[in-house]
C-alpha positions as CSV (number, residue, x, y, z in Angstrom):
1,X,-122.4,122.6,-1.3
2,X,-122.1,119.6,0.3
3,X,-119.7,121.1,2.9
4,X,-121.9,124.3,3.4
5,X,-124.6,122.1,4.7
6,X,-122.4,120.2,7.3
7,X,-120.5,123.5,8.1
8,X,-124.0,124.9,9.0
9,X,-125.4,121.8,10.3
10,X,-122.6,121.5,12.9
11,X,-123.2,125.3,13.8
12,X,-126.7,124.7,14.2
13,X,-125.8,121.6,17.3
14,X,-123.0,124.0,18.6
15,X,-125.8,126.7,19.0
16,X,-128.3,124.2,20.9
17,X,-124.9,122.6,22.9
18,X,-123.9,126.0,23.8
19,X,-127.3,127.1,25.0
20,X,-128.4,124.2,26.5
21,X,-125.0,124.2,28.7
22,X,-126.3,127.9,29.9
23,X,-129.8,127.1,30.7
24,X,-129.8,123.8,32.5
25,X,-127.9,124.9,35.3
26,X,-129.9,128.1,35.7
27,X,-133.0,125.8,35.0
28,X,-131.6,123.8,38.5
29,X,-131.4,126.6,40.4
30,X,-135.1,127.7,39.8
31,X,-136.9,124.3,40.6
32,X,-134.9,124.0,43.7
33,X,-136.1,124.1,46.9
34,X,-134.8,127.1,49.2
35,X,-135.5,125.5,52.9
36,X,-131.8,124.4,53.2
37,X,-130.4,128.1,52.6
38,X,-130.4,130.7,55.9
39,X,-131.6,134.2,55.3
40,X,-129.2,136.9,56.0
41,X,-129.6,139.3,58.6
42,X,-130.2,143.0,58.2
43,X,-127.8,145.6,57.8
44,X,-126.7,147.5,60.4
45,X,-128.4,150.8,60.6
46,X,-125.9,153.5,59.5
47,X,-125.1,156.1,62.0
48,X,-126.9,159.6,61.4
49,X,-124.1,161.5,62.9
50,X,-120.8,161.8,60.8
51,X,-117.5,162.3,62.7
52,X,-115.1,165.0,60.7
53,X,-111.9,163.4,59.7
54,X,-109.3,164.2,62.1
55,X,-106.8,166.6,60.3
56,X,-103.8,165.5,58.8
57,X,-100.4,164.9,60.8
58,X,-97.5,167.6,60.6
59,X,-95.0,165.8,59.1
60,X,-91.2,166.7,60.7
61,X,-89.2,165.3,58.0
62,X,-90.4,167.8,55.4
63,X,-87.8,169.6,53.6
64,X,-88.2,173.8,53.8
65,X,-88.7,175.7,50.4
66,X,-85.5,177.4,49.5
67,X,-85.2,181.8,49.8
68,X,-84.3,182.6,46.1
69,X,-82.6,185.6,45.8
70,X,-82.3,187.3,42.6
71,X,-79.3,189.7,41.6
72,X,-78.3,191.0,38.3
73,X,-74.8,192.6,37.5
74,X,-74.5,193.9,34.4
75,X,-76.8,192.0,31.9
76,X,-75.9,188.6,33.7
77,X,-78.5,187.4,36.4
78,X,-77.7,185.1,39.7
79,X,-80.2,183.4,41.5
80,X,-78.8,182.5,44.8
81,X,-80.5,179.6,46.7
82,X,-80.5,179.3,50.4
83,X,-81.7,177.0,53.0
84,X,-81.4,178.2,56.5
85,X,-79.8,181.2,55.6
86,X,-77.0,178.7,53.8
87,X,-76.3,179.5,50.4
88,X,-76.1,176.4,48.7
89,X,-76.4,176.9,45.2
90,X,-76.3,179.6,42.5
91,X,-77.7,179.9,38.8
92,X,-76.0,182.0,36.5
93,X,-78.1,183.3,34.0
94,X,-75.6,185.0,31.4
95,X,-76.8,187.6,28.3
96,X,-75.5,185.1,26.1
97,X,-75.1,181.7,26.4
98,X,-77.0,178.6,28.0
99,X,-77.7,178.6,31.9
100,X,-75.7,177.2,34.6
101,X,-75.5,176.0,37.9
102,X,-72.7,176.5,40.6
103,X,-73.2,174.2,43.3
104,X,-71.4,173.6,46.8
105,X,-71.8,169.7,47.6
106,X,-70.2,169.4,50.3
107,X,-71.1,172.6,52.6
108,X,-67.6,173.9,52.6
109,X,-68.7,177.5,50.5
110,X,-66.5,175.8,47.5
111,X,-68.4,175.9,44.4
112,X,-68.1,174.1,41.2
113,X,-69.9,174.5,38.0
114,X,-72.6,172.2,37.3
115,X,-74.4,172.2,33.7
116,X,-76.7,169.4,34.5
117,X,-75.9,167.9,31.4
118,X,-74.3,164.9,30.8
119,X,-70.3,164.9,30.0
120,X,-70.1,162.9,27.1
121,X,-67.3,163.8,24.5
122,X,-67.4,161.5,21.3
123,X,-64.0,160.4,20.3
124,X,-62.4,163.4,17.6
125,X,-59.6,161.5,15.7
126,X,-58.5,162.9,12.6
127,X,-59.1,160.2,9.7
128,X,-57.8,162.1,6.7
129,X,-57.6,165.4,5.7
130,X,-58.2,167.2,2.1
């Protein structure tokens, strides 16, 4: 009990500290004098008239859209992918089967087979067999 009375005892003087430390200065700043402070000027006036944002520059170094050209032989289906009339990459879509990619990186109209998937093969050793 004892300790209930000094536990809320010392939260009563935290209370008046704490408040006391937010009024006084606030207190100053009411009974002071203003003469030493300068008034602001006005605001500008804002113009009436309102220019139209200029339009947005061209940029040059924008890459074109690819022409996608779609095929179909049999019940497989290419989509051929050209830029500038070079054909630079070709997705085999087969019957069966995952999709995949045949891609010329270098330009030279060679193509190798991309899956876009990483090559990771885990190691296949033969511990014991039954």
């Amino acid at each position: 009990m004892i300790r209930d009375g000094l536990l809320s005892k010392f939260r009563m003087r935290s209370f008046w500290f704490v408040l006391a430390f937010l009024l006084l200065p606030a207190a100053d700043l009411l009974a002071a004098d203003n003469s030493g402070f300068q008034a602001l000027p006005p605001p500008p006036p804002m113009p009436t008239k309102v220019e139209p944002a200029p339009p947005p520059a061209q940029s040059t170094d924008r890459v074109p859209a690819p022409e996608i050209t779609i095929t179909t032989h049999g019940q497989t289906r290419y989509q051929e992918y050209r830029i500038g009339g070079q054909l630079y990459m070709i997705k085999v879509i087969p019957a069966k089967g995952p999709p995949y990619y045949l891609i010329d990186r270098n330009g030279t109209g060679r193509f190798s087979r991309s899956d876009f998937a990483p090559r990771v093969s885990p190691p296949m050793w033969i511990l014991k067999r039954f």
